[in-house]
N, C-alpha and C positions, 0 to 999 in steps of 0.2 A: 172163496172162489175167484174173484178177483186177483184175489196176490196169486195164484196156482194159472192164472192164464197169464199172466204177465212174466211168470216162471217161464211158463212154456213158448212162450214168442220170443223172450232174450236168448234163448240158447239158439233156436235156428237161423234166427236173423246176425248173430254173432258167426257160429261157423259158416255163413253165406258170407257176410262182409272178408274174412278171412281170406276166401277163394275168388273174393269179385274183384278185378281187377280195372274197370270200367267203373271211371268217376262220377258217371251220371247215376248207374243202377246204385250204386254206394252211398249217395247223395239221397235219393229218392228211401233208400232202406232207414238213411238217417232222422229222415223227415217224419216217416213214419212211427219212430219213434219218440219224436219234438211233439208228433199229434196227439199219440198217448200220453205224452205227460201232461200235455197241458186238460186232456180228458179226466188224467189221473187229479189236477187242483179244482176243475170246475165241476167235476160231481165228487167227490173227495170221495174215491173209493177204497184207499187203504191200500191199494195196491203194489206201494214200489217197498217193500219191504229191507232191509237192510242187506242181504243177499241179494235183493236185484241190485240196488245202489249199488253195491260191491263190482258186479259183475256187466252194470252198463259204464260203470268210470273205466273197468280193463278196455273193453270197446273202443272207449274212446279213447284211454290214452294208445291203442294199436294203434287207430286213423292220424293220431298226432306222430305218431312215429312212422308210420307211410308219407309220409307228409312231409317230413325231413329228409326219408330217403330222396322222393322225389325232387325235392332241393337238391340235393348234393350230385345226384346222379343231372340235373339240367346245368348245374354249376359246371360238373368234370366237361359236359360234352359243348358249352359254352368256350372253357379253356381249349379244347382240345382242338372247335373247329374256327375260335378267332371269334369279334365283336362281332362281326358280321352276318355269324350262325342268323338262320331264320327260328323264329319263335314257333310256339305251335299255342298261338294264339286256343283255341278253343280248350286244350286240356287246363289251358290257364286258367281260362275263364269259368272251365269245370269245377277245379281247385277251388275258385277262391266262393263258390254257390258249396262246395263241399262244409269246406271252413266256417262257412256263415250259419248252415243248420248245426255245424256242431256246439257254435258258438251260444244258439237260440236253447239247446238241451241245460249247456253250463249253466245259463242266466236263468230259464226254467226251475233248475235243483236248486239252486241259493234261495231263488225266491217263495219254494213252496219248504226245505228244511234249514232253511239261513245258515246259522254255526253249525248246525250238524251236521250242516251237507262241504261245509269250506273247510276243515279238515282233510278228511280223507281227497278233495278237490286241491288243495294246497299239496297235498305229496305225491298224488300222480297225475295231476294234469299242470298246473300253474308255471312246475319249471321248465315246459315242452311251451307253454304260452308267454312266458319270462323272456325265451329267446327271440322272440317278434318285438321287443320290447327295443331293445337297441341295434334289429336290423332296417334297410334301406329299403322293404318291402311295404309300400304307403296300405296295401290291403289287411295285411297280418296286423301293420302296429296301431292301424285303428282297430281291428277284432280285439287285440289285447288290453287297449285301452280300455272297451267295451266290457270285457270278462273282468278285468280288476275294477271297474265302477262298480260291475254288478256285486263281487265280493264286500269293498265297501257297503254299498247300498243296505245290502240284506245279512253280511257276515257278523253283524253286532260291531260293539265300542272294538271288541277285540282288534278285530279287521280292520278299522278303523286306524288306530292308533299306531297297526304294524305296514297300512300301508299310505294313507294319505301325505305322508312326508316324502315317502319312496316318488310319487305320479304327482305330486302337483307341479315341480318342475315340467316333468313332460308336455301336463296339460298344454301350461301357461304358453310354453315354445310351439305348441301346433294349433295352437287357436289364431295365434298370430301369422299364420303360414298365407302365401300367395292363394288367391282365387283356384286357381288351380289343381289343390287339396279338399275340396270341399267334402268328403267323406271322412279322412283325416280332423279336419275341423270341426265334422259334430260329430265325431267320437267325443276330442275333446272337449265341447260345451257340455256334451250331457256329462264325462268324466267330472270335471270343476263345478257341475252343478250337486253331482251327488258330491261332491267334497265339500260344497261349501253347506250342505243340509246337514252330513251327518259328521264331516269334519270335528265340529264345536272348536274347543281351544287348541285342535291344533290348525287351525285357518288364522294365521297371525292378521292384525289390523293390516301391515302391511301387503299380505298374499291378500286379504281383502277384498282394500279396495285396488288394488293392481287387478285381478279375477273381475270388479265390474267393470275397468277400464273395458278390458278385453273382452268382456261379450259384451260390452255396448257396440264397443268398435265392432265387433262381428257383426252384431244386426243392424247396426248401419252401412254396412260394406255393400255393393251390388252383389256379389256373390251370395247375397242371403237372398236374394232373390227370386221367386219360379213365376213364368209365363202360367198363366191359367190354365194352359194344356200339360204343366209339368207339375202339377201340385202333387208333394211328396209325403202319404202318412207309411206310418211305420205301427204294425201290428204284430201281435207273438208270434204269427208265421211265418213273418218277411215285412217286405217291402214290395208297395206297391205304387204305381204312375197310375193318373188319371189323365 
């Protein structure tokens, strides 16, 4: 019963995303979905079947490719009307709350089928999240950071081995970033944390102890800072301010 209701809400929430073009109602259809996964690990109901896996990874790899259109199309119209184009701050800011619950679903399936879910995650979504990897985009290539920890984290030695050599460079260069990146820098703490947990021998003595330089210096930085009214936890639904 369960997997036959989880059938039946992917298909119409899939052809709705399809025809929704309003990044708030798309966002929120997303969440709705991060809700039931995470209902799907904490009563373990059997429900996401390998036909739903199937058919919510297409999903998402759509949104990731809407996602690029929207790049390219902000890019052309950026060239066309000169540096000085105005932003349209708020789709921006839609985008990147879009980005984020999509990113909480990725991190969600590694954590509840590890290797069996980073597979089929490695060939339709990873090389759409590969390209944040080495763009100027500080939101995306913390998400990215975030989605290849979580691979590590939960994908086995496998993941481990195929990717910890690939992102410890990266970490190690955005941990060290100006005050200024502070979401950028704890992507990468938590990235260089789960490396250096489930790294083993390929965290050389020397990435090491260079990795505890670097987050000592981070939690000694005033940038690690928060005012009492700014205390920041982080929960499988988001992020929240007190």
């Amino acid at each position: 019963m369960p997997a036959e209701y989880v059938g039946s809400v992917l298909k119409p929430i899939a052809d709705a995303l399809g025809k929704e073009s309003e990044l708030g109602a798309t966002d929120s259809m997303l969440d709705a979905l991060h809700d039931m996964l995470v209902l799907e690990r904490t009563h373990k109901a059997g429900a996401l079947t390998a036909p739903a896996m199937s058919a919510l990874l297409q999903l998402l790899k759509h949104e990731l490719q809407k996602d690029e259109k929207r790049l390219k199309e902000a890019a052309a119209a950026k060239a066309e009307e000169g540096e000085d184009a105005d932003a349209d701050d708020e789709d921006d800011e839609e985008a990147q709350e879009l980005l984020n619950t999509l990113s909480y679903i990725v991190t969600e399936l590694l954590r509840q089928h590890g290797a069996a879910a980073l597979e089929p995650i490695e060939s339709q979504l990873l090389p759409h999240v590969q390209a944040w990897m080495g763009g100027g985009d500080v939101h995306r290539l913390s998400l990215g950071i975030e989605i290849f920890g979580a691979a590590i984290e939960y994908g086995g030695a496998a993941a481990g081995k195929k990717y910890v050599a690939a992102v410890l460079p990266l970490l190690t260069q955005h941990l060290a970033l100006e005050p200024d990146e502070p979401k950028l820098r704890r992507a990468a703490a938590y990235g260089l944390g789960v490396v250096s947990e489930f790294g083993g021998k390929l965290l050389s003595r020397k990435a090491e102890k260079e990795a505890v330089g670097l987050l000592g210096a981070a939690l000694s930085s005033s940038a690690a800072r928060y005012s009492a009214s700014r205390l920041r936890f982080t929960y499988d639904l988001g992020e929240f301010y007190l």
